[in-house]
N, C-alpha and C positions, 0 to 999 in steps of 0.2 A: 231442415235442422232438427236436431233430436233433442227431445225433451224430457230421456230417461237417465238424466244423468244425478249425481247427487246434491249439485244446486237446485236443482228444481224439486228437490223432494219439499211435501207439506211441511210448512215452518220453520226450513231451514233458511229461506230468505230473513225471514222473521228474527230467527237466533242472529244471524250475521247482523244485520243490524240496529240489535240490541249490545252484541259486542265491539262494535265499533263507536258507539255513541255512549257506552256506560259509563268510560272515564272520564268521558267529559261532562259529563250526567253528573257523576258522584264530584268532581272538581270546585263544578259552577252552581248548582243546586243546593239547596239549605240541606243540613244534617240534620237526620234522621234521629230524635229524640224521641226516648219508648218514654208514651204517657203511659204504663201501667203502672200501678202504683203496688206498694212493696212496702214491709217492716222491717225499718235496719234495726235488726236484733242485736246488735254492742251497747253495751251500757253507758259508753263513751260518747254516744250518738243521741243527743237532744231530736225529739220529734218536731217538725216544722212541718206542717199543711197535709202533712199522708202519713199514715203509715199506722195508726188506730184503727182498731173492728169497727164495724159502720153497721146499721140497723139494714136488714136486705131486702124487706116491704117500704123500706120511705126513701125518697132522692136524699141526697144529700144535703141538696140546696132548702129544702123544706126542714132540716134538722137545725141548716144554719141559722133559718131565718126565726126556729123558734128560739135558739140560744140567744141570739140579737135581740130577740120580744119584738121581730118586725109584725108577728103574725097576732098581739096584745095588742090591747086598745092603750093606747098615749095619754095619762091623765092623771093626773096629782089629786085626785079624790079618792080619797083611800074605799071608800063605798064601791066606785067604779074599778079599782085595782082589779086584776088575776090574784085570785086566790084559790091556790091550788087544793082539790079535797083529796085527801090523803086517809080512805078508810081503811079497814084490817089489810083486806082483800082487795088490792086493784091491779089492773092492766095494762089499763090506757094512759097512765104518768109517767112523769120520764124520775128522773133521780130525785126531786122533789121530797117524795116520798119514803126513798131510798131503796129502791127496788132495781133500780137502772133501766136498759131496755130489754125486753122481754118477749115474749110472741105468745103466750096464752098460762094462764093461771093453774098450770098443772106443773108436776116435775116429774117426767118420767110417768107418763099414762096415773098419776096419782094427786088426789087432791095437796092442794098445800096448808101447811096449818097455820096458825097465825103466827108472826113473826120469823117464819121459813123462806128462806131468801129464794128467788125465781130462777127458771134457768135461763139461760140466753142461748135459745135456740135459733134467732131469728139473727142473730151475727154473722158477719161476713170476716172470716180473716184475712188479711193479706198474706201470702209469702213472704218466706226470710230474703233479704237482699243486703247488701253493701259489706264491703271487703274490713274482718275485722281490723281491729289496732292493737297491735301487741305491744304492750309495755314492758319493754327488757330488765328493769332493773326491780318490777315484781316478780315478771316470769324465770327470771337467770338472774341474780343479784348478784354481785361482783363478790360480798364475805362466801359463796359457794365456791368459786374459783380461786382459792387461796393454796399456793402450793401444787395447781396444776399443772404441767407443762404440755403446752404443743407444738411437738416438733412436728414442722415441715422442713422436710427434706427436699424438694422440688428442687430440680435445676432451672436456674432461672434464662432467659435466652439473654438478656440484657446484665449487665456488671453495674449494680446500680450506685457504685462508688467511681464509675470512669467520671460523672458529672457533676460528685460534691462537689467540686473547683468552681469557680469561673475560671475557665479557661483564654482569656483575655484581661488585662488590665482596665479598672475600673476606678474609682472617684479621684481620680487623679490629676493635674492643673495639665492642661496639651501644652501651655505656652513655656512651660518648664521643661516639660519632654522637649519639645523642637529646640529648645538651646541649646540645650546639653546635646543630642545629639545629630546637629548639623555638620556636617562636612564640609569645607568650601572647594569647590571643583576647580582647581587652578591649573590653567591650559599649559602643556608640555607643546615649543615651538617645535616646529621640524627641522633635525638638521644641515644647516645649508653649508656645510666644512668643503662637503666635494665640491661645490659650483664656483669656490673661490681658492683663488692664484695658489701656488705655492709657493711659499716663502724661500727666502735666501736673499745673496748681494743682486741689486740687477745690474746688466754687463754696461761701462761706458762706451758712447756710442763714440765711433770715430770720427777723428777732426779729419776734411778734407779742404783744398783752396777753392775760397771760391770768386770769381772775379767779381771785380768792381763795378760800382753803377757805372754806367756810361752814358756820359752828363751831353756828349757833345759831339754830332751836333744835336742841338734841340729835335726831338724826335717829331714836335708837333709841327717845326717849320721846315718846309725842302725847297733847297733852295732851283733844282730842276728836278726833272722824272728820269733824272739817271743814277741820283745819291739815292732812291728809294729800294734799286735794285741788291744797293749793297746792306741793307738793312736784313 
């Protein structure tokens, strides 16, 4: 048996069945959801859970948990509270301060002065995504289109006047139609003229004689076996 054919080439067993098994792969298997995450840039589009520059030195889950105050100590003594210090000059605060997040106290290889807002070097932006929303009646308002015409001249394959109709009778009583137009089938015999007589006088029949009972002698009595012969 030869083995130099091109099913037996490297990875072609492989490719075959992966294309036998992908449709039913992609069928029966969950869909394939892209978690990257993306800035739907329309203005239309409220942000929910993604789509803001995120700090690119801290997880995320540790930005949540300072927003939450999970990472603050819990406790109604104003002594104990977080009390953020907020001097000319800081780094290490978040908005607090009003500096936002930041990644070092310069701007552009140069000192910052006091009240010179920080850069945000340490930002991560997402890419643009999600398919805008065109609002027609800002984008092309109807008072533009006053006095416009457009002619299409297209032949059309279809006559779209063959169908204005119902082409059948509609809200109409049935039991009124079947009255009005019932017929009654009334049977023609066949006729039977040929198979009977034809008419006229019929002929009288002829009188002939014919003779009398003959009473005697009594037929039932013999008076010998020689009156029998004359019978």
């Amino acid at each position: 048996m030869s083995f130099n054919r091109l099913n037996y080439d490297v990875g072609a067993y492989t490719h075959a069945i992966n294309q036998s098994t992908g449709p039913g792969n992609y069928k029966l298997e969950k869909p394939k959801i892209s978690c990257e995450q993306c800035y739907p840039y329309p203005p239309s589009i409220r942000l929910q859970e993604q789509g803001d520059s995120i700090d690119k030195n801290r997880f995320l889950i540790d930005v949540d948990s300072e927003l939450l105050g999970l990472c603050k100590k819990n406790t109604k003594d104003i002594n104990k509270n977080y009390s953020p210090c907020c001097p000319d000059t800081v780094c290490t605060s978040g908005e607090v301060c009003g500096q936002g997040v930041i990644g070092e106290c310069k701007s552009k290889n140069k000192k910052l002065k006091k009240g010179q807002r920080y850069n945000d070097d340490n930002l991560k932006h997402w890419k643009d995504c999600f398919i805008p929303a065109e609002d027609t009646r800002l984008s092309n308002p109807s008072c533009n289109l006053r006095g416009t015409g457009w002619n299409r001249w297209e032949s059309l394959c279809l006559n779209p006047q063959d169908r204005i109709e119902i082409p059948f009778d509609y809200n109409i009583s049935n039991r009124i139609i079947v009255k009005d137009n019932h017929r009654p089938c009334i049977p023609k015999p066949i006729d039977q003229s040929p198979v009977l007589p034809t008419g006229g006088t019929l002929p009288c029949e002829k009188i002939k004689n014919t003779c009398g009972v003959y009473t005697n002698p009594p037929s039932v009595h013999w008076r010998n076996n020689k009156e029998i012969k004359n019978y």
